[in-house]
C-alpha positions in Angstrom: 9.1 3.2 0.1 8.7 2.6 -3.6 11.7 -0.2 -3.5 10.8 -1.9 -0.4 7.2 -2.9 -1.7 8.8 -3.5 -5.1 11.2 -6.0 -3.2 8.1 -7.0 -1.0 6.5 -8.1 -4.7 9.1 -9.9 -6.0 9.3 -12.2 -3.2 6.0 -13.0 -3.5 6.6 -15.6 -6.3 6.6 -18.4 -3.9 3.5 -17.4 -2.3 0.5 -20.0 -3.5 -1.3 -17.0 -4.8 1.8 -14.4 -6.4 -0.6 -13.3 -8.8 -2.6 -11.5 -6.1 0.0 -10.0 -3.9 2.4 -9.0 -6.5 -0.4 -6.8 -7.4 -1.6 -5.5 -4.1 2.3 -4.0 -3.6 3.0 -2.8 -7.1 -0.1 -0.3 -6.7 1.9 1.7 -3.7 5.7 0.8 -5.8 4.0 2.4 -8.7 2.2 5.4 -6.7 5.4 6.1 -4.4 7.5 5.7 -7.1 5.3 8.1 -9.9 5.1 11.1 -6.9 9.0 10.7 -6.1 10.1 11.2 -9.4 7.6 14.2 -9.8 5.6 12.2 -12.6 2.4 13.3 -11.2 2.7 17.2 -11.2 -1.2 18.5 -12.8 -4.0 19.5 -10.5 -6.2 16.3 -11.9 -3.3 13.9 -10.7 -3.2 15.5 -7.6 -6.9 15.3 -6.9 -6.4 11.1 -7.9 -3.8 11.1 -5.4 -6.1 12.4 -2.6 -8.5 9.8 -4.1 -6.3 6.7 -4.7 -4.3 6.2 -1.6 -7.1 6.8 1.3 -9.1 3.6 -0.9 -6.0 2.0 -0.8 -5.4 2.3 3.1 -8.8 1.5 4.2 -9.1 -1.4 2.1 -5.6 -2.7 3.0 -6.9 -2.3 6.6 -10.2 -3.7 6.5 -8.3 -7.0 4.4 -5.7 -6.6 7.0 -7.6 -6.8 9.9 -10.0 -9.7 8.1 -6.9 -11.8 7.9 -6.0 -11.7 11.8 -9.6 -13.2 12.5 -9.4 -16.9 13.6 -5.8 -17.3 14.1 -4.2 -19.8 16.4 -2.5 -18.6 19.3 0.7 -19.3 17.4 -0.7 -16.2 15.2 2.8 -14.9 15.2 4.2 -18.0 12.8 1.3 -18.1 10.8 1.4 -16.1 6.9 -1.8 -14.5 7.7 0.5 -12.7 9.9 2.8 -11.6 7.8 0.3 -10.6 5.0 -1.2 -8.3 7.5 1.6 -6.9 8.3 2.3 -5.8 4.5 -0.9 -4.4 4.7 -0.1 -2.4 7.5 2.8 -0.9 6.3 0.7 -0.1 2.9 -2.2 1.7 4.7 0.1 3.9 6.7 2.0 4.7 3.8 -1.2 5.2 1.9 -2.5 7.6 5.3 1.1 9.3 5.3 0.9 9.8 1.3 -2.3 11.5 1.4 -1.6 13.7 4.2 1.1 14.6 2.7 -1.1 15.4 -0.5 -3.6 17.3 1.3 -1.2 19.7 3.0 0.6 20.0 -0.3 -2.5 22.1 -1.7 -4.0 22.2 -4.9 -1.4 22.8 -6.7 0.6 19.6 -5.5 4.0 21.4 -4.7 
């Protein structure tokens, strides 16, 4: 998951705000990419995890869902569209991540 929103980022440079949505899918890059290479192995870092990516889901859903109010019936070829959909993916890979965390235990293995 870590390269796809890395390769979702860097194609945000022709977006009229990069700056923004670069950002919103290096956090996951950087969180999927820090727990698949075992970076984050210490009790604290695993209680940030179980922190981190629920905020991260529910506010990529509420913006999500924000952006599908007052589209056209077109909605399908609008951008809003397709920034929502990034959102999706990042709040059920943040939901998936931290499930993942909780039934992991406290010890993160």
């Amino acid at each position: 998951m870590s390269v796809l929103f890395l390769v979702a980022a860097g194609v945000q440079w022709n977006d009229p705000d990069p700056g923004f949505w670069i950002s919103i899918y290096l956090i996951p890059a950087l969180l999927s990419a820090a727990e698949a290479l075992r970076w984050i192995k210490n009790q604290s870092m695993t209680m940030l995890r179980s922190i981190v990516w629920p905020i991260l889901a529910v506010v990529s859903l509420i913006y999500g869902l924000n952006l599908f109010h007052g589209l056209t019936p077109e909605w399908y070829n609008d951008e809003a569209t397709r920034e929502s959909g990034g959102l999706f993916l990042i709040t059920i890979h943040g939901l998936i991540s931290y499930w993942s965390v909780r039934k992991a235990g406290p010890g993160g293995e």
